[in-house]
Jmol script that loads the backbone (N, CA, C; Angstrom):
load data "model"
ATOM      1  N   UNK A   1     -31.170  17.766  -0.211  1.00  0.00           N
ATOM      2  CA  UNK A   1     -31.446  16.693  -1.133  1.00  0.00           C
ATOM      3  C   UNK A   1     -30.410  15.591  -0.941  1.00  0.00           C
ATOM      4  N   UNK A   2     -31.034  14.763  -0.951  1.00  0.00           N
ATOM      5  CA  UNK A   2     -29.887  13.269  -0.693  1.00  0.00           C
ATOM      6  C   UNK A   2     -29.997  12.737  -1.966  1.00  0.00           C
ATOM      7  N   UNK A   3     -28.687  11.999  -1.823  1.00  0.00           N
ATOM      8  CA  UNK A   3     -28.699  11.138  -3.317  1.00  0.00           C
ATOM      9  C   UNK A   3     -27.139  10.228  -3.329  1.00  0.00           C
ATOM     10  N   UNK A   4     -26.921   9.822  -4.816  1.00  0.00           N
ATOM     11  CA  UNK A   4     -25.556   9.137  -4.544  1.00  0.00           C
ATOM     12  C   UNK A   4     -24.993  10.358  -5.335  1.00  0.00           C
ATOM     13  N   UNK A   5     -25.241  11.163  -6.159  1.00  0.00           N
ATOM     14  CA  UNK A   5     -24.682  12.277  -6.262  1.00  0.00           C
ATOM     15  C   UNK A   5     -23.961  13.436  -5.572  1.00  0.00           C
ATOM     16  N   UNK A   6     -24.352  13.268  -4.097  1.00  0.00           N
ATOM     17  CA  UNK A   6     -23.855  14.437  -3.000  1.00  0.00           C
ATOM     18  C   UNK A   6     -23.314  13.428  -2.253  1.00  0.00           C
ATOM     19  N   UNK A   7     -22.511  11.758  -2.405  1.00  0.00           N
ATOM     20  CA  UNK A   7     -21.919  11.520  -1.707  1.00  0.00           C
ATOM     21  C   UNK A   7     -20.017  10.778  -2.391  1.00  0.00           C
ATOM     22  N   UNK A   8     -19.855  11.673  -2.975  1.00  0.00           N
ATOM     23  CA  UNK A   8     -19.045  11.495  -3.904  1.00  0.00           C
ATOM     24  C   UNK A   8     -17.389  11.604  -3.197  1.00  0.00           C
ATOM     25  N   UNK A   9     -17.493  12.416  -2.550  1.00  0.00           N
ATOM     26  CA  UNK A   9     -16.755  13.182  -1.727  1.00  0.00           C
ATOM     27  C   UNK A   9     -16.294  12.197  -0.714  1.00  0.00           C
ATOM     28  N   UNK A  10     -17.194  12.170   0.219  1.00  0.00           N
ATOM     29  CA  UNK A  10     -17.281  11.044   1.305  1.00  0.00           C
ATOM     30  C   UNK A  10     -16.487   9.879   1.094  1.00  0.00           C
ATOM     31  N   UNK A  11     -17.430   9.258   0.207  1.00  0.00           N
ATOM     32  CA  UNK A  11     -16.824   7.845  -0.751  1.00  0.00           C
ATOM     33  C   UNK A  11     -15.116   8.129  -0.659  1.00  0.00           C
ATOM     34  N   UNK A  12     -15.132   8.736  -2.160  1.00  0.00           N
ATOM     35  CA  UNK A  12     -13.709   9.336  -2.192  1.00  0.00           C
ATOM     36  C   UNK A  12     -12.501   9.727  -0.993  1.00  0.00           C
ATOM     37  N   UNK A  13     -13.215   9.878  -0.399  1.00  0.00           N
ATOM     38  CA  UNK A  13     -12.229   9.898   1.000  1.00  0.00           C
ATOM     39  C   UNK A  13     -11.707   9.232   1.496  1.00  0.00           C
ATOM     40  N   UNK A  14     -12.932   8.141   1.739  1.00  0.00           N
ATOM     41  CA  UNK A  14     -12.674   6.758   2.320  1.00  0.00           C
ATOM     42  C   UNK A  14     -12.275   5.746   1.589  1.00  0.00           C
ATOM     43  N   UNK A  15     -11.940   5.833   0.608  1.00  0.00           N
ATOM     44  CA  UNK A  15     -11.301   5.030  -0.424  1.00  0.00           C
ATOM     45  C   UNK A  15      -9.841   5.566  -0.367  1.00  0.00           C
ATOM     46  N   UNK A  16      -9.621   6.649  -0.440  1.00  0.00           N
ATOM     47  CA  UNK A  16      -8.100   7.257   0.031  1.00  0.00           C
ATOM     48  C   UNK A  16      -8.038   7.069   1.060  1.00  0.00           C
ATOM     49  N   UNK A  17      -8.234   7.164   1.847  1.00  0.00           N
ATOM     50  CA  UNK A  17      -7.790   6.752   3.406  1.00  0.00           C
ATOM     51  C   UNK A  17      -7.468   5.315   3.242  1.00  0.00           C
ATOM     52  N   UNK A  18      -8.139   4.647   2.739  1.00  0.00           N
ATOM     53  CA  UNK A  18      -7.970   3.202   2.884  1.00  0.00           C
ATOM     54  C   UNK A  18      -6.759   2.476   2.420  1.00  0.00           C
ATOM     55  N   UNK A  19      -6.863   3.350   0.930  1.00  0.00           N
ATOM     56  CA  UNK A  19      -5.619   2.847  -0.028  1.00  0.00           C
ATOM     57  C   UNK A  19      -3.927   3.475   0.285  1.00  0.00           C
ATOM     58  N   UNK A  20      -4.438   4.775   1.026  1.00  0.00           N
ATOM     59  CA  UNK A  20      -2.917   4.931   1.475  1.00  0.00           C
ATOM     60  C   UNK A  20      -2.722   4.702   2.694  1.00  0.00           C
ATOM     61  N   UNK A  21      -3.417   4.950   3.511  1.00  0.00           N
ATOM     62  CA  UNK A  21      -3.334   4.416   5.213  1.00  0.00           C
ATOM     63  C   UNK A  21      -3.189   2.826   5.725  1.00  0.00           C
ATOM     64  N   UNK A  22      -3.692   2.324   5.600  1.00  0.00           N
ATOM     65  CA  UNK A  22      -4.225   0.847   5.326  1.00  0.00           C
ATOM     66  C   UNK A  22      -3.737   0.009   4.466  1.00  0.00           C
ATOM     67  N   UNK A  23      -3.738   0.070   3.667  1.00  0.00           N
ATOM     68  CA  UNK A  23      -2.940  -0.716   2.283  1.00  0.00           C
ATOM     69  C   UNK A  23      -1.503   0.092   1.862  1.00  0.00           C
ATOM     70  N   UNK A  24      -1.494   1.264   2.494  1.00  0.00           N
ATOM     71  CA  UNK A  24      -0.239   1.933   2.642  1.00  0.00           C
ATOM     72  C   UNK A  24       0.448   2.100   1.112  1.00  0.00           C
ATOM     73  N   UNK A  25      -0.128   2.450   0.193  1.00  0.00           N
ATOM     74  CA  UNK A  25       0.227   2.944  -1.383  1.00  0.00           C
ATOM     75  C   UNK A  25      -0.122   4.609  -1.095  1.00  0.00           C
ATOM     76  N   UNK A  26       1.504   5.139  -1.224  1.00  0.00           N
ATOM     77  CA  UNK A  26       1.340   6.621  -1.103  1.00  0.00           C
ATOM     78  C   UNK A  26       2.242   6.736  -2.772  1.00  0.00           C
ATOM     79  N   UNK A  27       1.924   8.319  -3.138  1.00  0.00           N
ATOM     80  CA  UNK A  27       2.126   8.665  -4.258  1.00  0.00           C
ATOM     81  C   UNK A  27       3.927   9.132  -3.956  1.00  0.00           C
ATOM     82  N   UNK A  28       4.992   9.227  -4.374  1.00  0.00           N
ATOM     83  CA  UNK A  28       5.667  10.224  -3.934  1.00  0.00           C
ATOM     84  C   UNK A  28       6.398  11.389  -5.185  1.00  0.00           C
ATOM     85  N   UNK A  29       6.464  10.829  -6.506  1.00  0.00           N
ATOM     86  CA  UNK A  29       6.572  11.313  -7.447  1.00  0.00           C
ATOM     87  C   UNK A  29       5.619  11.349  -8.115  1.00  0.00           C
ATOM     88  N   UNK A  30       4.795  12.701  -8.987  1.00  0.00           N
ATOM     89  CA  UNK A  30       3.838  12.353 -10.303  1.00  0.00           C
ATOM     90  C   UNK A  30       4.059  10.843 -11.275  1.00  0.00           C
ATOM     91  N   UNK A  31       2.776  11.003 -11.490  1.00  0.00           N
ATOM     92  CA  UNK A  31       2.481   9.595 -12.214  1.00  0.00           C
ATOM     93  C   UNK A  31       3.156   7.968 -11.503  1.00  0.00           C
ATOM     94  N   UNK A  32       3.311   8.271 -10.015  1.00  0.00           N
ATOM     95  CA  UNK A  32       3.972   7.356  -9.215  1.00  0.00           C
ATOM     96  C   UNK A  32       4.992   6.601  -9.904  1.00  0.00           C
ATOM     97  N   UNK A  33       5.517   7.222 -10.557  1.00  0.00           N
ATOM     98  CA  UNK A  33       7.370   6.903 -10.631  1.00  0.00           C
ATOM     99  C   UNK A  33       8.085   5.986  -9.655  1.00  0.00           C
ATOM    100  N   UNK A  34       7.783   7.108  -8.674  1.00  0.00           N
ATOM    101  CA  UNK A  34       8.309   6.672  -7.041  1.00  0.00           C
ATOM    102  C   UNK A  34       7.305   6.673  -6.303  1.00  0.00           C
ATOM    103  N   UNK A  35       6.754   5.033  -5.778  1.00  0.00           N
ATOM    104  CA  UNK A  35       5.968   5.241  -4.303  1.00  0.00           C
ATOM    105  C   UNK A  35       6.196   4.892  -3.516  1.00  0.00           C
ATOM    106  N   UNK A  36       5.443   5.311  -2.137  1.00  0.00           N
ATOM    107  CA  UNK A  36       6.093   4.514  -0.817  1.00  0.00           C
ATOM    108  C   UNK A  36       4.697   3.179  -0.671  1.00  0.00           C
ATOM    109  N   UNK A  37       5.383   2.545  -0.317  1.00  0.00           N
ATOM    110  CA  UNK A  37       4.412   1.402   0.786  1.00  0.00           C
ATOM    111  C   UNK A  37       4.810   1.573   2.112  1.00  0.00           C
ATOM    112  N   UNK A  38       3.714   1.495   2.709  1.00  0.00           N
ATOM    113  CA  UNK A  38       3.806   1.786   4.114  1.00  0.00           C
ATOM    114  C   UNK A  38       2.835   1.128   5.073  1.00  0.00           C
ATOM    115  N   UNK A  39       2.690  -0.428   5.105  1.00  0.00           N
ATOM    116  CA  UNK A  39       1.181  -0.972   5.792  1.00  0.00           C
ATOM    117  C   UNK A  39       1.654  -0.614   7.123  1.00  0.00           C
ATOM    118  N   UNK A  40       0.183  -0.721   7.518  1.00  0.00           N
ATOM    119  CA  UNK A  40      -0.095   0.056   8.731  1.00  0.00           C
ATOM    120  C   UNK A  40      -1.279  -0.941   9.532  1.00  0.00           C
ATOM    121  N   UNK A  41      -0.672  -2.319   9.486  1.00  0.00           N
ATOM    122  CA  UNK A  41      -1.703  -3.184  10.662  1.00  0.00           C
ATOM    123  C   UNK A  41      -2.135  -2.600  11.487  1.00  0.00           C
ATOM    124  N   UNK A  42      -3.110  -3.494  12.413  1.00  0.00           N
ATOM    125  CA  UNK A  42      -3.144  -2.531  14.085  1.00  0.00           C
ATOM    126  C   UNK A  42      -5.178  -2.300  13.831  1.00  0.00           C
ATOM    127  N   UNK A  43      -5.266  -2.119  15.175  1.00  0.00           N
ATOM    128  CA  UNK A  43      -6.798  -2.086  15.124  1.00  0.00           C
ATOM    129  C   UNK A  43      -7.620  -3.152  14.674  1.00  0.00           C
ATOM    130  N   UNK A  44      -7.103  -4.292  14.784  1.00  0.00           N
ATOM    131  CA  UNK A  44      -7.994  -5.043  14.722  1.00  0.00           C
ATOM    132  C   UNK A  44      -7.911  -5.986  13.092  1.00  0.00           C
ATOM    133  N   UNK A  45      -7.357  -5.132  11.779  1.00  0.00           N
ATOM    134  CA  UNK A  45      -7.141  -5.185  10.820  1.00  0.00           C
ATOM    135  C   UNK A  45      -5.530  -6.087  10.649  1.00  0.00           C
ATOM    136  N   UNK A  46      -5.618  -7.359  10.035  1.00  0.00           N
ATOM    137  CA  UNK A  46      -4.485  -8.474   9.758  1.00  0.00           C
ATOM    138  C   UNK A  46      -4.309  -8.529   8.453  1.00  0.00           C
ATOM    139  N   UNK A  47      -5.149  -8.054   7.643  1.00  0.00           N
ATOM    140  CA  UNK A  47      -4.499  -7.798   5.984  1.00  0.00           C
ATOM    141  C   UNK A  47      -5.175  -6.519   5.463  1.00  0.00           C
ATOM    142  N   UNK A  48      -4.389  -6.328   3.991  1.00  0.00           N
ATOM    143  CA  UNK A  48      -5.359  -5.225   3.199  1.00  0.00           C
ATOM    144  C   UNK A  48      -4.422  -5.930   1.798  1.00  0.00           C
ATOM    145  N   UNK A  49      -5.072  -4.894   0.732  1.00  0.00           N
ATOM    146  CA  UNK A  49      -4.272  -4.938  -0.383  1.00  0.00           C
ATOM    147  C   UNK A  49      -5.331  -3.708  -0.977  1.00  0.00           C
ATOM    148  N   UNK A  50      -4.366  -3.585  -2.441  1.00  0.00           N
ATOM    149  CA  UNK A  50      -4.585  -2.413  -3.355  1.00  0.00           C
ATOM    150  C   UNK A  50      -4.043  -2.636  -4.548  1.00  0.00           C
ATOM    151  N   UNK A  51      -4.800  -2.477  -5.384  1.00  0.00           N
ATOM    152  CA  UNK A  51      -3.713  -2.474  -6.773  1.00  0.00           C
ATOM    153  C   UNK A  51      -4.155  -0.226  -7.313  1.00  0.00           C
ATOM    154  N   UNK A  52      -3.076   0.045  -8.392  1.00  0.00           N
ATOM    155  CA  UNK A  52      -3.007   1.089  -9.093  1.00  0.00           C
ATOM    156  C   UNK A  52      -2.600   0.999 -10.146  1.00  0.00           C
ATOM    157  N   UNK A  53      -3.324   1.879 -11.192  1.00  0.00           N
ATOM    158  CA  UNK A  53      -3.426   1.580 -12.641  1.00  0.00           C
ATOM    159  C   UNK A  53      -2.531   2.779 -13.032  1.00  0.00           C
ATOM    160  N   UNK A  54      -1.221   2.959 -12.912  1.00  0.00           N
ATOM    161  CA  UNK A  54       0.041   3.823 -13.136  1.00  0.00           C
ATOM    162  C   UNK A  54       0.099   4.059 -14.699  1.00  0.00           C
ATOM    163  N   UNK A  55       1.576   5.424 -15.101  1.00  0.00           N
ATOM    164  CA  UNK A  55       1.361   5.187 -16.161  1.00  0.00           C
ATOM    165  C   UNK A  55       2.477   4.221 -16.788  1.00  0.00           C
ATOM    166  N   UNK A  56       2.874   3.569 -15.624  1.00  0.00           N
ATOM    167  CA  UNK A  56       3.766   2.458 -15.958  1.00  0.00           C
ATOM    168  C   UNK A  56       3.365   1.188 -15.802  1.00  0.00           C
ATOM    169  N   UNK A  57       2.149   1.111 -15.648  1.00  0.00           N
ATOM    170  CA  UNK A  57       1.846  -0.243 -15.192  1.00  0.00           C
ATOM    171  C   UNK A  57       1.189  -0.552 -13.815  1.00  0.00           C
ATOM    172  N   UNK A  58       0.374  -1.422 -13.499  1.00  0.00           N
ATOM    173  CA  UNK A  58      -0.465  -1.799 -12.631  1.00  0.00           C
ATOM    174  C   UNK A  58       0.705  -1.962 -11.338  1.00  0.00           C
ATOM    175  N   UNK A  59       0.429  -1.564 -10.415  1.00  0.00           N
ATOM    176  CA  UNK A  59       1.245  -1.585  -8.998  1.00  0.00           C
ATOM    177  C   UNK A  59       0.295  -2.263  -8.242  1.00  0.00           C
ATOM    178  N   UNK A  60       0.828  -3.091  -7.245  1.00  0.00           N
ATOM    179  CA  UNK A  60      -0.474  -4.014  -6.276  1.00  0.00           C
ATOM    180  C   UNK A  60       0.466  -3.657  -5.363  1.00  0.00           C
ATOM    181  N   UNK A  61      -0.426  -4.256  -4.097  1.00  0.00           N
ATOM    182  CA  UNK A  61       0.131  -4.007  -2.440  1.00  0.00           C
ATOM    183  C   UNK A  61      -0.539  -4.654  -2.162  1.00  0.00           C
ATOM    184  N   UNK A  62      -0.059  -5.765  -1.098  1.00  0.00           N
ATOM    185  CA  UNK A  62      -0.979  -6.527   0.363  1.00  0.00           C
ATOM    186  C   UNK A  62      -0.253  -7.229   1.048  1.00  0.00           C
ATOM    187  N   UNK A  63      -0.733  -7.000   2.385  1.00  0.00           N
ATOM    188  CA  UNK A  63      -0.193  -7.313   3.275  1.00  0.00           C
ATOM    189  C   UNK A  63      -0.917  -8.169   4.508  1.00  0.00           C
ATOM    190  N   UNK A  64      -0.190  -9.274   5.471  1.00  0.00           N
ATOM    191  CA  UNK A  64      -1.013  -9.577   5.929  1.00  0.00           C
ATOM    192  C   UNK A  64      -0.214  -9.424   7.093  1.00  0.00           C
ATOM    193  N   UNK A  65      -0.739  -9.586   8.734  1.00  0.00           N
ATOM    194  CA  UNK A  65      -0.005  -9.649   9.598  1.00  0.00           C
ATOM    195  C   UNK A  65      -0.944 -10.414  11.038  1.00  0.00           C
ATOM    196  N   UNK A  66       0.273 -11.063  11.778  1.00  0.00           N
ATOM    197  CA  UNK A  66      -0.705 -11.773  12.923  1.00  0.00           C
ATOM    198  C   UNK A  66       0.542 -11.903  13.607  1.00  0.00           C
ATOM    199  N   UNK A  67       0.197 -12.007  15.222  1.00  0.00           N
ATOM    200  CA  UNK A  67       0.714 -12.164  16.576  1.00  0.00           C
ATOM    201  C   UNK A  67       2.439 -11.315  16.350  1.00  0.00           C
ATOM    202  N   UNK A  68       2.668  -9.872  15.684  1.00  0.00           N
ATOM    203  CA  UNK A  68       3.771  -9.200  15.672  1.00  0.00           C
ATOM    204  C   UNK A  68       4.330  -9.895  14.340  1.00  0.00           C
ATOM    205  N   UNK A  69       4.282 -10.299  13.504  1.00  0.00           N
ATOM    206  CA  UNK A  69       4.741 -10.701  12.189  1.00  0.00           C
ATOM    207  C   UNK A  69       4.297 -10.005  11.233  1.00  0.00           C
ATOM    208  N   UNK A  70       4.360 -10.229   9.814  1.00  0.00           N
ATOM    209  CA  UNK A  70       3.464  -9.818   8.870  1.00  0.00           C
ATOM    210  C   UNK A  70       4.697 -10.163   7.509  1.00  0.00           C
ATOM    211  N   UNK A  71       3.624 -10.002   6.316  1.00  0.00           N
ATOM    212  CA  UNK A  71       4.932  -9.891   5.113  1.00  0.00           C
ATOM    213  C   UNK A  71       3.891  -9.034   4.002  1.00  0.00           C
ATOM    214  N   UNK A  72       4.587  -8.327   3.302  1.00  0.00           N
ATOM    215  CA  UNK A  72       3.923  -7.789   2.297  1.00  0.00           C
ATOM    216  C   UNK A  72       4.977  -7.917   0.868  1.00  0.00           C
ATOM    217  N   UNK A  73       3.774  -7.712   0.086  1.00  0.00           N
ATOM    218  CA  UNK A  73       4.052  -8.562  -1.262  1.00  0.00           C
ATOM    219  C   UNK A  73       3.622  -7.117  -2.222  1.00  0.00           C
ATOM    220  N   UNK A  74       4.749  -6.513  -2.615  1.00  0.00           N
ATOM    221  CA  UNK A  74       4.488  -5.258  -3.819  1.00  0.00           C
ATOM    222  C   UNK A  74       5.034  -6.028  -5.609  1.00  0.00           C
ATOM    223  N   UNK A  75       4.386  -5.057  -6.271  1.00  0.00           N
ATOM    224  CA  UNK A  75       4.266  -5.413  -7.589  1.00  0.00           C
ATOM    225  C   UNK A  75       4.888  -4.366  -8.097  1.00  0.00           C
ATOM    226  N   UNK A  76       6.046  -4.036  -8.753  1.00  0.00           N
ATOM    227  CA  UNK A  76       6.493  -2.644  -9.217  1.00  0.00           C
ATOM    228  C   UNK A  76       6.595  -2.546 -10.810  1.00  0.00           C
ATOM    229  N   UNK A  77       6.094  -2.000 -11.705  1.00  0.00           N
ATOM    230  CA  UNK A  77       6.123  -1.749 -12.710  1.00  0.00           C
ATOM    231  C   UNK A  77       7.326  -1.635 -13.677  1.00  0.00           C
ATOM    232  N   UNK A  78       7.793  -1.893 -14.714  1.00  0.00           N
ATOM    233  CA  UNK A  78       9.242  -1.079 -15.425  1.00  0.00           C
ATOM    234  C   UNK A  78       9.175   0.108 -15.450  1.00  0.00           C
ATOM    235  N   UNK A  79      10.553   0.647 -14.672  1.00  0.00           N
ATOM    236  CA  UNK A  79      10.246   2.050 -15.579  1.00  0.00           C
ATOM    237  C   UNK A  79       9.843   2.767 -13.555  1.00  0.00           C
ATOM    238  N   UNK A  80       9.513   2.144 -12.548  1.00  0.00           N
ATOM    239  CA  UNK A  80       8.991   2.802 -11.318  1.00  0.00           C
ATOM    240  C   UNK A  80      10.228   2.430 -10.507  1.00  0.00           C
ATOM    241  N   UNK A  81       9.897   3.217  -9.090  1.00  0.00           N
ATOM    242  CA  UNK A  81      10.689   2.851  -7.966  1.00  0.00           C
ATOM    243  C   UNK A  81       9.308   2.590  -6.206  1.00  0.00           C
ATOM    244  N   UNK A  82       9.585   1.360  -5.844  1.00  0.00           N
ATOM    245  CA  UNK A  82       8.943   1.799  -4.401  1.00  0.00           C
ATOM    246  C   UNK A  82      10.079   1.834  -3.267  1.00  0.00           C
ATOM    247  N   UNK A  83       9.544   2.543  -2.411  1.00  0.00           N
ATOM    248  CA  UNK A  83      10.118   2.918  -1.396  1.00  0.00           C
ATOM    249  C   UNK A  83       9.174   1.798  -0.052  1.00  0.00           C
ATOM    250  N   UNK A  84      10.018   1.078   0.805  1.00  0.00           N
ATOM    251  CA  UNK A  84       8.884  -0.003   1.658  1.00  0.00           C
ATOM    252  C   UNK A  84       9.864   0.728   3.004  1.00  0.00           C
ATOM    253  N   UNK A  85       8.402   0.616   3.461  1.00  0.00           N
ATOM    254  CA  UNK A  85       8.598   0.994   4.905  1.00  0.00           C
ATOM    255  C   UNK A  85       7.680   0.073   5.879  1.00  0.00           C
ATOM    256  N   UNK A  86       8.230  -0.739   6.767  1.00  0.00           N
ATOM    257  CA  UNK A  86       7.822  -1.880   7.417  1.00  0.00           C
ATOM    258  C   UNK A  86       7.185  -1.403   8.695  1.00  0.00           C
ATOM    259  N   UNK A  87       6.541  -2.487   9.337  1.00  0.00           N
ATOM    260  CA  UNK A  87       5.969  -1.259  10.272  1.00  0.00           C
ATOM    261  C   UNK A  87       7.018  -1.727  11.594  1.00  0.00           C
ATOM    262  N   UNK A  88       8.151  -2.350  11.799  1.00  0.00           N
ATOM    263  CA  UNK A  88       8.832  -2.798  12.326  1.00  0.00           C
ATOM    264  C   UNK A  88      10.255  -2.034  11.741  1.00  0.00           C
ATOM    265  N   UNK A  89       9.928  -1.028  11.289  1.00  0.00           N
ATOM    266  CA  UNK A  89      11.476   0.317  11.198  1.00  0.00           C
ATOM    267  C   UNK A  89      12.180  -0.047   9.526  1.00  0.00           C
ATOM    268  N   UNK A  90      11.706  -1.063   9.305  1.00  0.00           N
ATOM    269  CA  UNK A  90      12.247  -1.547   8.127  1.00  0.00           C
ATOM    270  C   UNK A  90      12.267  -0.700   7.090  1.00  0.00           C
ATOM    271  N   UNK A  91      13.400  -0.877   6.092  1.00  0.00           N
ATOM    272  CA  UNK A  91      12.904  -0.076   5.403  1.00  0.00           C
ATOM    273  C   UNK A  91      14.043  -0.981   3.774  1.00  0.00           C
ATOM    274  N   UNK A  92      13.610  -0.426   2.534  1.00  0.00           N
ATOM    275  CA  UNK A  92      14.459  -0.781   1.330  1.00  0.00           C
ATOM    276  C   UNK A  92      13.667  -0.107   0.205  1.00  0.00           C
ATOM    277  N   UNK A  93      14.715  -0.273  -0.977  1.00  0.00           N
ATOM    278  CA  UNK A  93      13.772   0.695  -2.256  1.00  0.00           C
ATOM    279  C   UNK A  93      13.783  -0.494  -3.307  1.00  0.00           C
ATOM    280  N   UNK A  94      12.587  -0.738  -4.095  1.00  0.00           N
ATOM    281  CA  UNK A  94      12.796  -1.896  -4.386  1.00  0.00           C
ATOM    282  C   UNK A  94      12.310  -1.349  -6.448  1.00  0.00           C
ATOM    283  N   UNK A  95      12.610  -2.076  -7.301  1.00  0.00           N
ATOM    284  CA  UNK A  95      12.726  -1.590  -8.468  1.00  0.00           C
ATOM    285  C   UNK A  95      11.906  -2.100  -9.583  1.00  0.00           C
ATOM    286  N   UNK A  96      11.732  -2.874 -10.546  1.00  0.00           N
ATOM    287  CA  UNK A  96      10.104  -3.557 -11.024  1.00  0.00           C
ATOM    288  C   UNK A  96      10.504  -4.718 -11.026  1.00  0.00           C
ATOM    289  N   UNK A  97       9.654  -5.312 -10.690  1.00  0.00           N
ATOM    290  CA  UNK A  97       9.293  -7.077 -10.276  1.00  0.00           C
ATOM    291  C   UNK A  97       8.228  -7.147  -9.087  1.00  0.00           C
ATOM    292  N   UNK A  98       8.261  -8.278  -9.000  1.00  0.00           N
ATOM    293  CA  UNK A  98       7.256  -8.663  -7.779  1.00  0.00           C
ATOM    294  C   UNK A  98       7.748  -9.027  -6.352  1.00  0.00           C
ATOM    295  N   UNK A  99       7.696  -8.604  -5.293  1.00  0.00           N
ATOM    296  CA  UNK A  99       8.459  -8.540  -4.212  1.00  0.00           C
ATOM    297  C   UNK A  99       7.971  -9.121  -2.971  1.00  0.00           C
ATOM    298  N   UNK A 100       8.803  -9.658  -2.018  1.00  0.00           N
ATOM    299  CA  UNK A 100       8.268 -10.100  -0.906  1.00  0.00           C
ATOM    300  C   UNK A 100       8.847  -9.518   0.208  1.00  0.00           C
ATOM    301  N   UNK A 101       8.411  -9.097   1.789  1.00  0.00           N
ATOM    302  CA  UNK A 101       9.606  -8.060   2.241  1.00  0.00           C
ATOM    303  C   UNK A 101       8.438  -8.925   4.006  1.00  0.00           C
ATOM    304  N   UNK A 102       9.366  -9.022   4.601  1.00  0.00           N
ATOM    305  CA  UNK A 102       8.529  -9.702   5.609  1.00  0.00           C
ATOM    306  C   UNK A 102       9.293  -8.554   7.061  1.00  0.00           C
ATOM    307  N   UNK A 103       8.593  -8.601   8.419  1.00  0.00           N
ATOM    308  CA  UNK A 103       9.095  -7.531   9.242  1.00  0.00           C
ATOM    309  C   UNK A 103       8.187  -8.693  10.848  1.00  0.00           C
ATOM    310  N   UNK A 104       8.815  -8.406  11.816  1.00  0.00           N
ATOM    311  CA  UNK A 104       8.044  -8.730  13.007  1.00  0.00           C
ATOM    312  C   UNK A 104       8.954 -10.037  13.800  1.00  0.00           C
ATOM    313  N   UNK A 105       8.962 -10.351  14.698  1.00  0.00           N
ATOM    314  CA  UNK A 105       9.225 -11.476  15.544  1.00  0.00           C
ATOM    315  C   UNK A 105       9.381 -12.505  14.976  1.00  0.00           C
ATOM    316  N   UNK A 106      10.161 -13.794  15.323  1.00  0.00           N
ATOM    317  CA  UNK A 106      10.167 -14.872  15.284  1.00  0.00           C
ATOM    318  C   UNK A 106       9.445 -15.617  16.393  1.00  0.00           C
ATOM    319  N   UNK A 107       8.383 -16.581  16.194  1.00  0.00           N
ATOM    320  CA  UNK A 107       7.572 -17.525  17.329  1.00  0.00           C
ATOM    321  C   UNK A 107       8.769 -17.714  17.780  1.00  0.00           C
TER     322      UNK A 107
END
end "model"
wireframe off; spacefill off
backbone 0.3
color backbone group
């Protein structure tokens, strides 16, 4: 039997894949206290974003990137911690506010 009922799973998958692979929002403490960002350009793909409805507050992620550059822009809640990991080795822990964290070449 087909339906949108037996594809719940699927969906769900690919919505996680997306939001932590891709838009790079991983969990690392319950109730994401602590998360990592981690974008993951490449394949063809030059931006993503994500927001999460925490129990501290809405967390966003996006990122964009072109010719070895990129910058991503996190949103951290009061009360959370993210952990950014660049895809250029970078790395910092950043605390609530709105953030800008850039990684890649200079033209």
């Amino acid at each position: 039997m087909e339906g949108p009922e037996h594809n719940h799973y699927s969906k769900g998958s690919v919505v996680s894949f997306l939001h932590r692979y891709v838009a790079g929002l991983q969990i690392v403490e319950p109730g994401y206290r602590r998360f990592r960002v981690a974008p993951r350009p490449g394949g063809g793909l030059t931006s993503a974003n994500t927001w999460h409805e925490s129990p501290y507050g809405r967390i966003s992620v996006a990122w964009q990137a072109e010719g070895g550059r990129g910058e991503v822009q996190v949103s951290v809640p009061e009360g959370a911690t993210a952990e950014v990991e660049l895809p250029d080795g970078g790395r910092c822990s950043l605390g609530a506010g709105r953030h800008a964290r850039s990684w890649g070449r200079a033209s």
